[in-house]
Wavefront OBJ file of the C-alpha trace (Angstrom):
o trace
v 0.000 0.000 0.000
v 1.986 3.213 -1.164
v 0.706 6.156 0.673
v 2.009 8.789 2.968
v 0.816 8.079 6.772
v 0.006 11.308 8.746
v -0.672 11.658 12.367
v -3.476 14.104 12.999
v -2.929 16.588 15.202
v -5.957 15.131 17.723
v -3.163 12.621 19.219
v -1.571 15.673 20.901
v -4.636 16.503 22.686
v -5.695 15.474 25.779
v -7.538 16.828 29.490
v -4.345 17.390 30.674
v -3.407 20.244 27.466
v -1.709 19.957 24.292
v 1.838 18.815 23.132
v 3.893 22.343 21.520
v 4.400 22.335 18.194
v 8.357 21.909 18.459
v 7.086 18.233 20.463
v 5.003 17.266 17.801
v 7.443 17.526 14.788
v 10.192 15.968 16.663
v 7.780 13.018 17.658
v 6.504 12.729 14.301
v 10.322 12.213 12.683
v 11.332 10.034 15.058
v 8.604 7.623 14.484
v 8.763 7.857 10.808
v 5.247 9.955 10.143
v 5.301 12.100 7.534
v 3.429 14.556 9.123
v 0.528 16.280 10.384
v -2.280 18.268 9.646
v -3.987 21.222 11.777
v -7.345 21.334 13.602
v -8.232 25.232 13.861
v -10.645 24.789 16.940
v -9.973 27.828 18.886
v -7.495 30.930 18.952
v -4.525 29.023 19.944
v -4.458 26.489 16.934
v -5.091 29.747 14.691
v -1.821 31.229 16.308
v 0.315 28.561 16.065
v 0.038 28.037 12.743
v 3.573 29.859 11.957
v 5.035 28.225 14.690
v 3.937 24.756 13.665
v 4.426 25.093 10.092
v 8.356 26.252 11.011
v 8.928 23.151 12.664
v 7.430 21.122 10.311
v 9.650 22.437 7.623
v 12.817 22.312 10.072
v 11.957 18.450 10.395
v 11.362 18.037 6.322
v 7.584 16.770 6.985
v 4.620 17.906 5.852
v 1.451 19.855 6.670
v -1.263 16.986 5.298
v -4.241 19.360 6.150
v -6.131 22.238 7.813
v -9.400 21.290 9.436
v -12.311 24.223 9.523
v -15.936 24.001 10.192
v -18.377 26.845 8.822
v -22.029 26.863 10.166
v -24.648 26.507 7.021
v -27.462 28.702 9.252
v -24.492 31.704 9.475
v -22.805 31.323 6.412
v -19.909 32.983 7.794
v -16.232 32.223 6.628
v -13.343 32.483 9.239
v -11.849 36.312 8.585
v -7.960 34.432 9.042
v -8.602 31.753 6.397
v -7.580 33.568 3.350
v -4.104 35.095 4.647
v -3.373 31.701 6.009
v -4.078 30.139 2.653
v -1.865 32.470 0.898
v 0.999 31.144 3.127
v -0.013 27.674 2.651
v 0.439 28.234 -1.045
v 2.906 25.783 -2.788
v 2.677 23.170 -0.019
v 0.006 20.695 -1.242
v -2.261 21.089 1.642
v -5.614 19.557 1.684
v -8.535 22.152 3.117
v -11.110 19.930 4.583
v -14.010 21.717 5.299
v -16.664 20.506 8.406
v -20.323 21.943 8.196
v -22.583 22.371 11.258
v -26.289 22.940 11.257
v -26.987 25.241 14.145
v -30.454 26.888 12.591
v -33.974 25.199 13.880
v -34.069 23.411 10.724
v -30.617 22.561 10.018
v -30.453 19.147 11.343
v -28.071 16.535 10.553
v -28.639 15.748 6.505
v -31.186 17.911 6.009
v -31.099 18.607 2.221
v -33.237 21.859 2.864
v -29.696 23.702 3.196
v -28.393 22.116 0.044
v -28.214 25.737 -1.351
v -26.782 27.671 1.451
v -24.003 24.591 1.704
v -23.297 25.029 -1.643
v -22.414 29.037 -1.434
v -20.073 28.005 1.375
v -18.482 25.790 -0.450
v -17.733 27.342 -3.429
v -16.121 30.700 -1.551
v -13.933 28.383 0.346
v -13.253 26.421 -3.109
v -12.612 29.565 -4.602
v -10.214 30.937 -1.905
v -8.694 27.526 -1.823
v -7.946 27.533 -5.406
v -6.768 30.962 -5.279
v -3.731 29.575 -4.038
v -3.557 26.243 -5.795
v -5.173 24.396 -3.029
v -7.603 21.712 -3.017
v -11.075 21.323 -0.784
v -11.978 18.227 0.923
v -15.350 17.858 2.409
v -15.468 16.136 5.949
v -18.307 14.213 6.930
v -18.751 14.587 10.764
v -21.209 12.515 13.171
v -24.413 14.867 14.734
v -22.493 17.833 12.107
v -25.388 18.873 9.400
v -23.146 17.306 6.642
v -22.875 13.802 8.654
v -22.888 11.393 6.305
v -20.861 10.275 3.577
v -24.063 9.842 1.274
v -24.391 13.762 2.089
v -21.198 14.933 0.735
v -21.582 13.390 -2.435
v -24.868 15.210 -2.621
v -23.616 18.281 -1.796
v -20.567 17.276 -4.257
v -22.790 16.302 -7.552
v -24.558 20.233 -6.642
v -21.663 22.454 -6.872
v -19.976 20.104 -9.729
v -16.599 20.850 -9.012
v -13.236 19.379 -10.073
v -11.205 20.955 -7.153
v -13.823 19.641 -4.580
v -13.503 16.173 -3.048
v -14.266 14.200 0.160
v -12.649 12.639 3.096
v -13.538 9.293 4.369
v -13.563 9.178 7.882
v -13.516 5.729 9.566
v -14.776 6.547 13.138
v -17.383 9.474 11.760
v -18.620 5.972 9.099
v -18.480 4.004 11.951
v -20.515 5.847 14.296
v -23.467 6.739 12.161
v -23.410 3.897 9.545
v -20.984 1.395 10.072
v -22.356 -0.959 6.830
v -21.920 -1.985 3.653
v -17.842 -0.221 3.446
v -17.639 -1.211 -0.376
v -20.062 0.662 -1.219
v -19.902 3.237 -0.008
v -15.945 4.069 -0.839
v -17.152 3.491 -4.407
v -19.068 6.004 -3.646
v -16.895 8.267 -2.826
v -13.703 7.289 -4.715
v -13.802 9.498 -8.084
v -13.286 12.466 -5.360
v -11.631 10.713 -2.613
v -9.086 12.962 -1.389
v -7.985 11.257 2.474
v -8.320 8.544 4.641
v -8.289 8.712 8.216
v -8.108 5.488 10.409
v -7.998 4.311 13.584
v -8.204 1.399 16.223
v -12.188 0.960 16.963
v -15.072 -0.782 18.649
v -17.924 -0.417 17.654
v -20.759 -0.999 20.752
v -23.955 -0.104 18.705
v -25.297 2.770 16.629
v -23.968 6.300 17.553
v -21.374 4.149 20.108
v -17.760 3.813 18.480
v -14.556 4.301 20.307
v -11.299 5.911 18.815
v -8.141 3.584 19.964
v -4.450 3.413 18.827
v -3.836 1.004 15.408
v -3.120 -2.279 17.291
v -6.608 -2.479 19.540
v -10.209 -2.393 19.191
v -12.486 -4.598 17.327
v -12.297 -3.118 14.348
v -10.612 -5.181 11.415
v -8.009 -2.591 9.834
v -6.531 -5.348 7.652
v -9.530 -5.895 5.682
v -10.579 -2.327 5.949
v -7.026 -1.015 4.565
v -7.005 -4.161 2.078
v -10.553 -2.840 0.894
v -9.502 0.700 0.047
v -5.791 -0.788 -1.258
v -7.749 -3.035 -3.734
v -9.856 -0.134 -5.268
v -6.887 2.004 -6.203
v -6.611 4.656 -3.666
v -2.789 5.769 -3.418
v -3.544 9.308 -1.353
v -2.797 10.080 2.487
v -3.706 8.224 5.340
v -4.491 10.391 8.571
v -4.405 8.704 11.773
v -7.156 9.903 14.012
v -6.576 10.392 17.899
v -9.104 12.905 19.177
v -10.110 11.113 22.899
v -7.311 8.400 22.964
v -5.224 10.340 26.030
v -2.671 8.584 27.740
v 1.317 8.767 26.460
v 1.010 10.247 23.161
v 4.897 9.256 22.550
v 3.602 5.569 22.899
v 0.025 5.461 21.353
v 2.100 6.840 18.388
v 4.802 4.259 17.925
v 2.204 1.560 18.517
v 0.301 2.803 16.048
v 2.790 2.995 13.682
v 3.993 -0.489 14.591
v 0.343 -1.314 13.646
v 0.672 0.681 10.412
v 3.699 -1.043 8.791
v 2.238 -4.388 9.557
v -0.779 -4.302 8.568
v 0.127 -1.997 4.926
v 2.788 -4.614 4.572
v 0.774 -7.625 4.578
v -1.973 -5.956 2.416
v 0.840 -5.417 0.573
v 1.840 -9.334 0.386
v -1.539 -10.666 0.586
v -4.326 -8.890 -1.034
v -6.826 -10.987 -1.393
v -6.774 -12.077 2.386
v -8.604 -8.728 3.315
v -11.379 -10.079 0.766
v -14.784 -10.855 3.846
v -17.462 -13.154 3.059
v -20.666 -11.484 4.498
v -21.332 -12.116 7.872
v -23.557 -15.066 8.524
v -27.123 -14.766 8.109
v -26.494 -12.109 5.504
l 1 2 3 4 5 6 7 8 9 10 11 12 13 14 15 16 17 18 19 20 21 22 23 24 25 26 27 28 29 30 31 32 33 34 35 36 37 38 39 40 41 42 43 44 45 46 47 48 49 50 51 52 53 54 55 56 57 58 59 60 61 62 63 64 65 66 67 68 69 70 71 72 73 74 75 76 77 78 79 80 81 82 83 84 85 86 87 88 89 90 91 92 93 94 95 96 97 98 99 100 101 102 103 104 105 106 107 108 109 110 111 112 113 114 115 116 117 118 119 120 121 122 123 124 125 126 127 128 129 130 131 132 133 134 135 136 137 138 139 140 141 142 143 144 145 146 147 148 149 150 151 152 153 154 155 156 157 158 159 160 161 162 163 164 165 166 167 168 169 170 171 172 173 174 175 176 177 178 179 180 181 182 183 184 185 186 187 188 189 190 191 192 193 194 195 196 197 198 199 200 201 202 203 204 205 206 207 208 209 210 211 212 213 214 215 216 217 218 219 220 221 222 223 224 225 226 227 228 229 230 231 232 233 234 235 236 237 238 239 240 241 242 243 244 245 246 247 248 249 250 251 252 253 254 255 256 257 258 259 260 261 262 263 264 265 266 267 268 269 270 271 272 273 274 275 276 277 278 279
């Protein structure tokens, strides 16, 4: 499986605070990542952006992504996003782009803000663009735009080529958690990342987010799935909740990594499931 393995920048968060910049990019080399992307959550991840893209480039990795989310009831774009995409310019970052429904009727999926959605988009797209960048829409669990099925929606409306999705294991997981095929064929003509992580899923709406090597979750014959249908972008790893030693969920998780995307490697046509019985 040839693809560039990221660590998102959730695995540095925990109750306790967040890991500096400087930490992160030294952790990440160490362990062989080849990078990171950026969650801009609050003030401080908007501020460290020149710090953490410095050490990124001092350590020779790379900025994967910057993670936004815009409200479709507002339809109000961050004031910051377009001088920060003018310095991201050149660097291949992917602009995945989050959408909340916080108006009365704004639920999760509702199609009724189809059109306001599709504004949004397009002025990020266009700023994106501007500076040779590329927009990713992220499907998010109890987020208006929720569901996979949703993006492409959303997707075949604006009919862009410089608009694609990201498929999200643990968001999938959470509110769907069937038929995987399908619904990466769905997605693949404008699948533009991957993010994966260890997982158990309990019941609807009940999924945890683990390091690579636990959980129930079968990464071999997810990874094998997405392998076999010709996807050679990024991989994120997801870490938002995991807590503990961040130095060591890492390295497992890479450990994890190189096994499993070596065997898929080797062996294919192992990850290829039978359905379940019954079925």
């Amino acid at each position: 499986m040839h693809t560039a393995f990221f660590a998102m920048d959730t695995c540095f968060h925990h109750r306790d605070g967040r890991y500096t910049p400087k930490a992160r990019a030294a952790m990440l080399k160490e362990l062989g990542y080849a990078g990171t992307n950026a969650t801009l959550w609050d003030d401080r991840a908007w501020s460290d952006m020149p710090e953490l893209l410095a050490q990124l480039d001092a350590q020779g990795l790379a900025l994967s992504g910057i993670y936004l989310t815009v409200d479709v009831s507002a339809g109000v774009i961050d004031p910051r996003l377009p001088g920060l995409l003018e310095r991201l310019r050149g660097r291949g970052t992917l602009v995945e782009l989050a959408m909340k429904g916080l108006g009365e009727y704004d639920k999760p999926s509702a199609p009724r803000a189809d059109g306001r959605a599709g504004e949004l988009i397009n002025r990020v797209a266009d700023l994106a663009g501007g500076q040779g960048l590329r927009l990713s829409l992220y499907p998010h669990c109890n987020f208006w735009l929720e569901r996979l099925e949703d993006a492409v929606r959303v997707l075949m409306r604006v009919n862009r080529d410089d608009v694609g999705v990201t498929f999200n294991l643990f968001h999938w997981l959470y509110v769907d958690g069937e038929e995987l095929t399908a619904r990466l064929e769905l997605a693949l003509p404008r699948l533009c990342n991957v993010t994966v992580n260890g997982a158990t899923r309990r019941g609807p709406r009940d999924c945890t987010i683990e390091p690579l090597d636990q959980g129930q979750q079968d990464l071999f014959a997810f990874l094998g799935t997405v392998a076999r249908m010709g996807y050679v972008g990024p991989v994120s790893l997801q870490g938002f909740g995991v807590g503990g030693d961040v130095y060591a969920n890492l390295r497992r998780s890479m450990a994890a990594w190189r096994d499993i995307t070596g065997r898929v490697a080797r062996h294919a046509d192992w990850s290829r499931l039978d359905p379940p019985a019954g079925r």
